[in-house]
N, CA, C and O atoms as a Maestro MAE file, in Angstrom:
{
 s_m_m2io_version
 :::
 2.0.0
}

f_m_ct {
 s_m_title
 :::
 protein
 m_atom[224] {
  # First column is atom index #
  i_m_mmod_type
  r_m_x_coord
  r_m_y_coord
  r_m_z_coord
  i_m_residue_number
  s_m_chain_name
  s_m_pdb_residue_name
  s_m_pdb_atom_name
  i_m_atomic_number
  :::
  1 25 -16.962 -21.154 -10.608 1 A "UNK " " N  " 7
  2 3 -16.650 -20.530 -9.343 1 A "UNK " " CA " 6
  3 2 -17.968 -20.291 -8.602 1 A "UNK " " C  " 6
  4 15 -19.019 -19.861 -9.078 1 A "UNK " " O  " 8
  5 25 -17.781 -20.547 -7.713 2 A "UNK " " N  " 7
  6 3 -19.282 -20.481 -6.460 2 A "UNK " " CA " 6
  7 2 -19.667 -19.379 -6.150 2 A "UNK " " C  " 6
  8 15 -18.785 -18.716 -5.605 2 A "UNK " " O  " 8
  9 25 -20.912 -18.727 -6.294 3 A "UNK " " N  " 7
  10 3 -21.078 -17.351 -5.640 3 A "UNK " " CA " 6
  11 2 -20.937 -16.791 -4.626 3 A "UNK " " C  " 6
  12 15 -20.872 -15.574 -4.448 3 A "UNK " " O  " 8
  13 25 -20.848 -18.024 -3.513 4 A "UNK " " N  " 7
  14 3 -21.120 -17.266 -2.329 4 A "UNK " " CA " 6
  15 2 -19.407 -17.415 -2.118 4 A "UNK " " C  " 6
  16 15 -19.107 -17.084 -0.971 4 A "UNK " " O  " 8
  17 25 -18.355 -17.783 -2.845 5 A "UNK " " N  " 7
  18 3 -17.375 -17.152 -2.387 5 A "UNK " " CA " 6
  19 2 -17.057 -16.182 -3.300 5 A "UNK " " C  " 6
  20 15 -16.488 -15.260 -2.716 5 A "UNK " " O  " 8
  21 25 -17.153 -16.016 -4.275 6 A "UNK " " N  " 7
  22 3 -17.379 -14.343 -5.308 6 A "UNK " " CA " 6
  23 2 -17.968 -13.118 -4.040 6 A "UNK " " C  " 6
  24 15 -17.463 -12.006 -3.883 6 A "UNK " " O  " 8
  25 25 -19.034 -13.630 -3.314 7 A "UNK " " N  " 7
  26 3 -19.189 -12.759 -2.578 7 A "UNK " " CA " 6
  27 2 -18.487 -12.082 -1.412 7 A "UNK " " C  " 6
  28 15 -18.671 -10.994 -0.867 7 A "UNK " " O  " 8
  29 25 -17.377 -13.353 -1.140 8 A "UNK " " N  " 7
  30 3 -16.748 -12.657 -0.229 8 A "UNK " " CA " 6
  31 2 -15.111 -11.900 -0.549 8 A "UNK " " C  " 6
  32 15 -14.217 -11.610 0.245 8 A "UNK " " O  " 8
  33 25 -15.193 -11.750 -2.028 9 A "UNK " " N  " 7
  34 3 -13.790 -11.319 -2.264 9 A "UNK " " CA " 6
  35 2 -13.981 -9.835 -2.839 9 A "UNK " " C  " 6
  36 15 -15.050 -9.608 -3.404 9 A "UNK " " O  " 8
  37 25 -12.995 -8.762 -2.738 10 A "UNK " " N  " 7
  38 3 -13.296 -7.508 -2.679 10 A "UNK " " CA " 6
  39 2 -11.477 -7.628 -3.827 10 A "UNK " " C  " 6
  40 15 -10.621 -8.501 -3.970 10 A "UNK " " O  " 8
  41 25 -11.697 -6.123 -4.411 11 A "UNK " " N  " 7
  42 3 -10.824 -6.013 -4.952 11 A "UNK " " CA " 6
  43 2 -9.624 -5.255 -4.286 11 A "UNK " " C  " 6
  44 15 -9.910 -4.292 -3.575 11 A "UNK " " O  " 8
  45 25 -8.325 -5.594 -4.448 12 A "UNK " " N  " 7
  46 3 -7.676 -5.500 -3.524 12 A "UNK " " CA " 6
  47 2 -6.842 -4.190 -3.933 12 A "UNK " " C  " 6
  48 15 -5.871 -3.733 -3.329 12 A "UNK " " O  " 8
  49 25 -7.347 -3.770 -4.912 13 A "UNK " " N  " 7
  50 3 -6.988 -1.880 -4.942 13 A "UNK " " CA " 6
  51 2 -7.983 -0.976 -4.438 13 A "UNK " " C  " 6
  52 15 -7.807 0.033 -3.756 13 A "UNK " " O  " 8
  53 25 -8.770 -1.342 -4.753 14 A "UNK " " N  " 7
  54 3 -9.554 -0.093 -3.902 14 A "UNK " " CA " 6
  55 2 -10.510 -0.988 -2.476 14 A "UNK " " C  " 6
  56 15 -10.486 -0.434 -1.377 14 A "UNK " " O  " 8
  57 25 -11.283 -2.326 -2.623 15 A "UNK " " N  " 7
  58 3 -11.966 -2.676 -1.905 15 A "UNK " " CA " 6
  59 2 -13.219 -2.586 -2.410 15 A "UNK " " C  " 6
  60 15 -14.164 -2.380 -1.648 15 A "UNK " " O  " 8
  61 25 -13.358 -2.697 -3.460 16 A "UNK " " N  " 7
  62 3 -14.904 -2.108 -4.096 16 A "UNK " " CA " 6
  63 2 -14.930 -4.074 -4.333 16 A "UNK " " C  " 6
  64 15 -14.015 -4.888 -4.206 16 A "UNK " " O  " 8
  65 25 -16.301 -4.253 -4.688 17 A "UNK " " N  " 7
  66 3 -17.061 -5.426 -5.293 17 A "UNK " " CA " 6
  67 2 -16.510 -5.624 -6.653 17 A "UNK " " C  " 6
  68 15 -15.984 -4.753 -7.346 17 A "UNK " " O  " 8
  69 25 -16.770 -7.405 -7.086 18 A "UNK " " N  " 7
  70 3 -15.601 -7.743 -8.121 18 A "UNK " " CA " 6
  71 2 -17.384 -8.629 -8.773 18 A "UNK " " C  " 6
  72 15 -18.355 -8.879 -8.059 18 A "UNK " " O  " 8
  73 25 -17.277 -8.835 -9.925 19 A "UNK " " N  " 7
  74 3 -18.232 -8.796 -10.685 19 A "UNK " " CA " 6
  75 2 -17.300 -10.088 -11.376 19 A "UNK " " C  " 6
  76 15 -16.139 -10.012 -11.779 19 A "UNK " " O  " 8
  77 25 -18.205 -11.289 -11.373 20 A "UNK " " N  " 7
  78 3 -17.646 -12.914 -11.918 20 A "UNK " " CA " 6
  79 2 -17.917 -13.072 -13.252 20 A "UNK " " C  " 6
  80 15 -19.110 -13.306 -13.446 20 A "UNK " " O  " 8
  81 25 -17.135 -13.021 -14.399 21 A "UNK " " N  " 7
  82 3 -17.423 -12.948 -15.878 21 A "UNK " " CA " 6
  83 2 -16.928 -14.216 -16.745 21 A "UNK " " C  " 6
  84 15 -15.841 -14.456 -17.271 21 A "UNK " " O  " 8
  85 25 -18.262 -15.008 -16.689 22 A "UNK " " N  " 7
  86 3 -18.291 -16.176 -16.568 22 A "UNK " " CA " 6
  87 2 -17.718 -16.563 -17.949 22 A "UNK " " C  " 6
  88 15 -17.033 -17.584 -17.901 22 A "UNK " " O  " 8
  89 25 -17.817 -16.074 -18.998 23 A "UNK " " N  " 7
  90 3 -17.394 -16.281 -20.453 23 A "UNK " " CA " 6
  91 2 -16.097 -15.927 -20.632 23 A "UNK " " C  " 6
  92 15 -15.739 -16.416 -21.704 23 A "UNK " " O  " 8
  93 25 -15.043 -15.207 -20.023 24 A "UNK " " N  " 7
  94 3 -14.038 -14.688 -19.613 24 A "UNK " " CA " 6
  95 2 -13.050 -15.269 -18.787 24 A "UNK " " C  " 6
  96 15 -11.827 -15.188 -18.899 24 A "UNK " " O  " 8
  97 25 -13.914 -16.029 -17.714 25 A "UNK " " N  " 7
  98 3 -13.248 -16.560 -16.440 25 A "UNK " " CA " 6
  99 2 -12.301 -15.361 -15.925 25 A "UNK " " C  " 6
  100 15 -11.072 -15.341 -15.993 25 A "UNK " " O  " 8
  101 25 -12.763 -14.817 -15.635 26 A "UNK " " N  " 7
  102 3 -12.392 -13.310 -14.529 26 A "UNK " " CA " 6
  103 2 -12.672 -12.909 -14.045 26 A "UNK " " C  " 6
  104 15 -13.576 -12.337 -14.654 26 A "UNK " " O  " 8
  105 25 -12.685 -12.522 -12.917 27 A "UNK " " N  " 7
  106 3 -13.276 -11.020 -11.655 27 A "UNK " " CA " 6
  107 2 -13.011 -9.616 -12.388 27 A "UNK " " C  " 6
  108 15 -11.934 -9.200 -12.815 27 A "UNK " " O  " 8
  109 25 -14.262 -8.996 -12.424 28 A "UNK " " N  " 7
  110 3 -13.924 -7.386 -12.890 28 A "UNK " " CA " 6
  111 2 -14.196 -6.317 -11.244 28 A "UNK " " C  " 6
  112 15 -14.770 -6.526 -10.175 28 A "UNK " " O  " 8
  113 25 -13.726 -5.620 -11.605 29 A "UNK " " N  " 7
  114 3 -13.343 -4.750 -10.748 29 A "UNK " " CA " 6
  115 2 -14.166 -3.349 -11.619 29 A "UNK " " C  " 6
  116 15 -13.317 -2.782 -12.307 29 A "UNK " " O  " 8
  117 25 -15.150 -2.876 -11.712 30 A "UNK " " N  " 7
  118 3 -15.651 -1.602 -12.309 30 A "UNK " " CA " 6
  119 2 -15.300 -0.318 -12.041 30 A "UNK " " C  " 6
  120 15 -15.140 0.558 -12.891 30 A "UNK " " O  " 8
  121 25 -15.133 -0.156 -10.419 31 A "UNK " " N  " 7
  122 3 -14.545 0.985 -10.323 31 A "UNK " " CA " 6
  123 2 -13.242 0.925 -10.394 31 A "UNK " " C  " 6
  124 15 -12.784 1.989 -9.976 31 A "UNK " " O  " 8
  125 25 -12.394 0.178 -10.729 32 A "UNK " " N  " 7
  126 3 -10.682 -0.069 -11.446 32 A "UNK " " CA " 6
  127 2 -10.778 0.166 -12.935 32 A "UNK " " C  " 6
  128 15 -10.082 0.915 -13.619 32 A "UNK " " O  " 8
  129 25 -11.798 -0.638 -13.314 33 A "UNK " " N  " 7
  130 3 -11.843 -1.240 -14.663 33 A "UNK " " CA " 6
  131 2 -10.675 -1.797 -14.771 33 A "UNK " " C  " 6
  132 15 -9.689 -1.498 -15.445 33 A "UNK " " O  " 8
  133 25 -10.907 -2.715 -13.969 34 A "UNK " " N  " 7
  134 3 -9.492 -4.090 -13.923 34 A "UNK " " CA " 6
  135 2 -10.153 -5.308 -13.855 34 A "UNK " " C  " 6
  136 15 -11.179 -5.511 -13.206 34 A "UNK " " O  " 8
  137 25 -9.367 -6.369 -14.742 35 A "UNK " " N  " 7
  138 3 -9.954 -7.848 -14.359 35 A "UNK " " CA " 6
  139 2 -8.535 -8.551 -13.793 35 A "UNK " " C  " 6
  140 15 -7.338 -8.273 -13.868 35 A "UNK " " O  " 8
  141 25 -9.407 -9.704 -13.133 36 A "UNK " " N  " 7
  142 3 -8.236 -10.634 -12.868 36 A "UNK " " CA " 6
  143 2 -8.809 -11.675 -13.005 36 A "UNK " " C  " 6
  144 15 -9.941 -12.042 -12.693 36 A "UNK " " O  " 8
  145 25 -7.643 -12.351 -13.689 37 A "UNK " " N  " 7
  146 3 -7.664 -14.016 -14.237 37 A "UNK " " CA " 6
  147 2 -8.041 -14.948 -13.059 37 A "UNK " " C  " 6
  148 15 -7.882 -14.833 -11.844 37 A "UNK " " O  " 8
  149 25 -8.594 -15.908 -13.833 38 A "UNK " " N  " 7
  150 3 -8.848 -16.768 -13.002 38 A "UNK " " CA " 6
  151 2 -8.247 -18.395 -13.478 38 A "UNK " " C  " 6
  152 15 -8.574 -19.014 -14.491 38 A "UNK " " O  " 8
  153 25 -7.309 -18.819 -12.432 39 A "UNK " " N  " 7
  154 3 -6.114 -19.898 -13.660 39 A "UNK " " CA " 6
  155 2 -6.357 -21.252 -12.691 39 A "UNK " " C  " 6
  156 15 -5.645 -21.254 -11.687 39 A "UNK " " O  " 8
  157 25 -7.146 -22.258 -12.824 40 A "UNK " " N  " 7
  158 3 -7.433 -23.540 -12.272 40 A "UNK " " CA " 6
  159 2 -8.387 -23.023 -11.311 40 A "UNK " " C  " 6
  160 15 -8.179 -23.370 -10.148 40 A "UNK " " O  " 8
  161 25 -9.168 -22.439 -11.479 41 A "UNK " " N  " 7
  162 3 -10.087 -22.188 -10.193 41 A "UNK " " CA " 6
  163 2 -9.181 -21.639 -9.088 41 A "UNK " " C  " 6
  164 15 -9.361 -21.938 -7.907 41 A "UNK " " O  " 8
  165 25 -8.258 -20.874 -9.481 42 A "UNK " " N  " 7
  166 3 -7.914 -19.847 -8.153 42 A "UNK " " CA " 6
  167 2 -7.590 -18.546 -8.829 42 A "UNK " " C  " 6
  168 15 -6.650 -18.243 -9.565 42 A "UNK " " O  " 8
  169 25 -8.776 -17.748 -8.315 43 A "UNK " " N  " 7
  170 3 -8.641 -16.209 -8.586 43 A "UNK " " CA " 6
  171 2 -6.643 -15.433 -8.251 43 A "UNK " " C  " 6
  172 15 -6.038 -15.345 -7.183 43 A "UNK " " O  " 8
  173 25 -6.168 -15.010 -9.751 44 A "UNK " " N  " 7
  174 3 -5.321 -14.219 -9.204 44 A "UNK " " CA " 6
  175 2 -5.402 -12.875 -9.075 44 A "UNK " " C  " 6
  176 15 -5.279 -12.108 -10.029 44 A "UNK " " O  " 8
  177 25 -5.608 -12.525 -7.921 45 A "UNK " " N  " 7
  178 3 -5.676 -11.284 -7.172 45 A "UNK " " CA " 6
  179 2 -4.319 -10.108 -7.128 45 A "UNK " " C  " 6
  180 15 -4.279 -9.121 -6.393 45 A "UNK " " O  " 8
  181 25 -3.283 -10.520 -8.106 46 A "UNK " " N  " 7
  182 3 -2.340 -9.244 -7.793 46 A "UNK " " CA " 6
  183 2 -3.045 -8.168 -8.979 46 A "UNK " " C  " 6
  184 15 -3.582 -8.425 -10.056 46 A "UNK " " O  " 8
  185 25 -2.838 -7.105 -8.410 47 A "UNK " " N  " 7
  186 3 -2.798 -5.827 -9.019 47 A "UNK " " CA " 6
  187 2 -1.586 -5.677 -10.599 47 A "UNK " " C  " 6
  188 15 -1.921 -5.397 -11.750 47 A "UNK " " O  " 8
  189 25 -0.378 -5.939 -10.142 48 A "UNK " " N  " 7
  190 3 0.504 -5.636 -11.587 48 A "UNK " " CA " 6
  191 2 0.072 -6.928 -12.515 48 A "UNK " " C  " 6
  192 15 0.544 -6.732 -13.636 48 A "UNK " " O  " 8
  193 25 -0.441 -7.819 -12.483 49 A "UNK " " N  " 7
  194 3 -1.495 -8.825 -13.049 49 A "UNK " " CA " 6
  195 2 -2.498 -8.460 -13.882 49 A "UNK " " C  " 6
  196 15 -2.577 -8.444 -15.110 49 A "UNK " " O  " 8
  197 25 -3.201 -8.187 -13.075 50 A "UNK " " N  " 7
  198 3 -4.362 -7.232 -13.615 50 A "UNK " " CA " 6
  199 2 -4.464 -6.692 -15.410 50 A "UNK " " C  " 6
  200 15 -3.597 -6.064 -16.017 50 A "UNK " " O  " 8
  201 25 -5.701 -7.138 -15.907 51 A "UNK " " N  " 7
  202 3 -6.043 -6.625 -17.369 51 A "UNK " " CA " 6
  203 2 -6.757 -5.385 -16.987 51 A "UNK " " C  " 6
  204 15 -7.501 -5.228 -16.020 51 A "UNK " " O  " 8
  205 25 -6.477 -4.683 -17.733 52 A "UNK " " N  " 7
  206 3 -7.251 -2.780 -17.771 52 A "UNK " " CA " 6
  207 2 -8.340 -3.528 -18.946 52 A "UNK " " C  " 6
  208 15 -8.053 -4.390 -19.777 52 A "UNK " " O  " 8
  209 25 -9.637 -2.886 -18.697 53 A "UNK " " N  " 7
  210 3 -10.621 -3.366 -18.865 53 A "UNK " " CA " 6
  211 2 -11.300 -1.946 -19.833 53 A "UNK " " C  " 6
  212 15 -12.264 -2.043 -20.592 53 A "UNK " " O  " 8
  213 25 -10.637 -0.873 -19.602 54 A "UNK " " N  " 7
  214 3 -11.156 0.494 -20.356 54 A "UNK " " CA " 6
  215 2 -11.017 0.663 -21.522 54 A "UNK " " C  " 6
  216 15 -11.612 1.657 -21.938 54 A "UNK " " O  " 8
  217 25 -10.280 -0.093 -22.502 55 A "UNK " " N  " 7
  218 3 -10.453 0.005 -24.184 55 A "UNK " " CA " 6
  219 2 -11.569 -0.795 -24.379 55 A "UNK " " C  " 6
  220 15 -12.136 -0.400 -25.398 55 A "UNK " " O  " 8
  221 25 -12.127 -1.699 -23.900 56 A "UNK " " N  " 7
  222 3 -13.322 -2.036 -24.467 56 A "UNK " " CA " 6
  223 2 -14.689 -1.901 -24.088 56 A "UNK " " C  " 6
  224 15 -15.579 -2.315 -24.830 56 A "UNK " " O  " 8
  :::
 }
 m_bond[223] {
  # First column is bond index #
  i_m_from
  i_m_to
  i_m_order
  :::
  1 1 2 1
  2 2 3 1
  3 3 4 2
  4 3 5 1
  5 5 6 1
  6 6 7 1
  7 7 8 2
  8 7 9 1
  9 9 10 1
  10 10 11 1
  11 11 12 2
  12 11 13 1
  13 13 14 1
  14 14 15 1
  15 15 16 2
  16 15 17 1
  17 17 18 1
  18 18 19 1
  19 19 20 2
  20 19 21 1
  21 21 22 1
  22 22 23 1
  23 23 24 2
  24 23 25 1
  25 25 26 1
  26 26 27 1
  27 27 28 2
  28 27 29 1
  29 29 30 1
  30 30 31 1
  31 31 32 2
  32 31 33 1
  33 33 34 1
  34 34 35 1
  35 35 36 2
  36 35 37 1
  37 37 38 1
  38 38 39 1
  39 39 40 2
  40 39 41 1
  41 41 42 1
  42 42 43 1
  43 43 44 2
  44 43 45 1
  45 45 46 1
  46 46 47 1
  47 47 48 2
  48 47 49 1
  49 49 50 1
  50 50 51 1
  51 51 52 2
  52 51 53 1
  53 53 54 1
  54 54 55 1
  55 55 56 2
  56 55 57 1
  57 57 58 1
  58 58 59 1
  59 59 60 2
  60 59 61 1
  61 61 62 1
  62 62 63 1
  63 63 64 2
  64 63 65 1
  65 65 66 1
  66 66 67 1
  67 67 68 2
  68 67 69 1
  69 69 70 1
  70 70 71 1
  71 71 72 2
  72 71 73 1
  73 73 74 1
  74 74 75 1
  75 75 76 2
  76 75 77 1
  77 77 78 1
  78 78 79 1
  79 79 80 2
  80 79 81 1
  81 81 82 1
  82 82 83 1
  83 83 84 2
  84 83 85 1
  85 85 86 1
  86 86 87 1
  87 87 88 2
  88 87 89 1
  89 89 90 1
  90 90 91 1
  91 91 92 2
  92 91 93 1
  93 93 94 1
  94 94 95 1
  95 95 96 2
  96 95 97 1
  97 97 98 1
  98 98 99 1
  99 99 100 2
  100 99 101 1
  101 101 102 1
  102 102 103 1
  103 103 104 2
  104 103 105 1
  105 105 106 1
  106 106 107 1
  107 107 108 2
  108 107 109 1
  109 109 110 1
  110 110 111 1
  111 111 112 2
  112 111 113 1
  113 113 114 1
  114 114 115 1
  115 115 116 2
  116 115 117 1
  117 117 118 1
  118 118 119 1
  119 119 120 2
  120 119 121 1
  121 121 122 1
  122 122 123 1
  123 123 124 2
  124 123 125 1
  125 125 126 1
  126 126 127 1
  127 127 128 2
  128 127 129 1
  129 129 130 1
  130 130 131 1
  131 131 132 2
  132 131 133 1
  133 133 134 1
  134 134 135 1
  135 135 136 2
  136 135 137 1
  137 137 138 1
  138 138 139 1
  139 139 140 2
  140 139 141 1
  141 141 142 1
  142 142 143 1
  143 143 144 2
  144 143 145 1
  145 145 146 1
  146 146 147 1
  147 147 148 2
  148 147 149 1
  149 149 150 1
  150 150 151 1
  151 151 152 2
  152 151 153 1
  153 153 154 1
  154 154 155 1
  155 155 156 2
  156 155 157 1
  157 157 158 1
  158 158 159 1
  159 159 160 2
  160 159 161 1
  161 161 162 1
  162 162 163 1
  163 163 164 2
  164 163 165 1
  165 165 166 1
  166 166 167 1
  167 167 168 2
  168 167 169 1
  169 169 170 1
  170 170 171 1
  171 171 172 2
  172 171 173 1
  173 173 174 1
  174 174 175 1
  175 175 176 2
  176 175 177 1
  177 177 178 1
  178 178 179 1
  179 179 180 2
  180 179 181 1
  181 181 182 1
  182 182 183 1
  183 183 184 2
  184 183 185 1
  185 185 186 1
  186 186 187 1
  187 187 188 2
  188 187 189 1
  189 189 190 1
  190 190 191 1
  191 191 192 2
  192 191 193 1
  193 193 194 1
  194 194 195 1
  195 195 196 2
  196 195 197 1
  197 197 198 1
  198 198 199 1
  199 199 200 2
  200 199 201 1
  201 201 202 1
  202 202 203 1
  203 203 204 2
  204 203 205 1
  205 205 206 1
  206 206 207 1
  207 207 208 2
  208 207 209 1
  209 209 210 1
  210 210 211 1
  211 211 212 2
  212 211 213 1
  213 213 214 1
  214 214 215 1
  215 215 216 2
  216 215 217 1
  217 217 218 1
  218 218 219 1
  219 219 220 2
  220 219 221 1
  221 221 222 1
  222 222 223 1
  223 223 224 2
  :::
 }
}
């Protein structure tokens, strides 16, 4: 995934910055502590989607 479009995507619960986790293939979300998958090179962005990221 390209950075400079990582840069332009915000997380769509709060709007905070999404962090590209390249070993994972996911967007994290820190102040959620949410990830979202990333499935053929298209970020899925729903919220009830979303992995909780706080047990580990």
């Amino acid at each position: 995934m390209k950075d400079n479009f990582i840069d332009v995507l915000i997380c769509p619960k709060c709007g905070g910055k999404l962090v590209y986790n390249k070993i994972k293939t996911e967007l994290i979300c820190n102040a959620d502590a949410i990830a979202f998958q990333i499935r053929d090179g298209i970020p899925i962005m729903l919220c009830d989607q979303a992995r909780s990221i706080q047990d580990i």
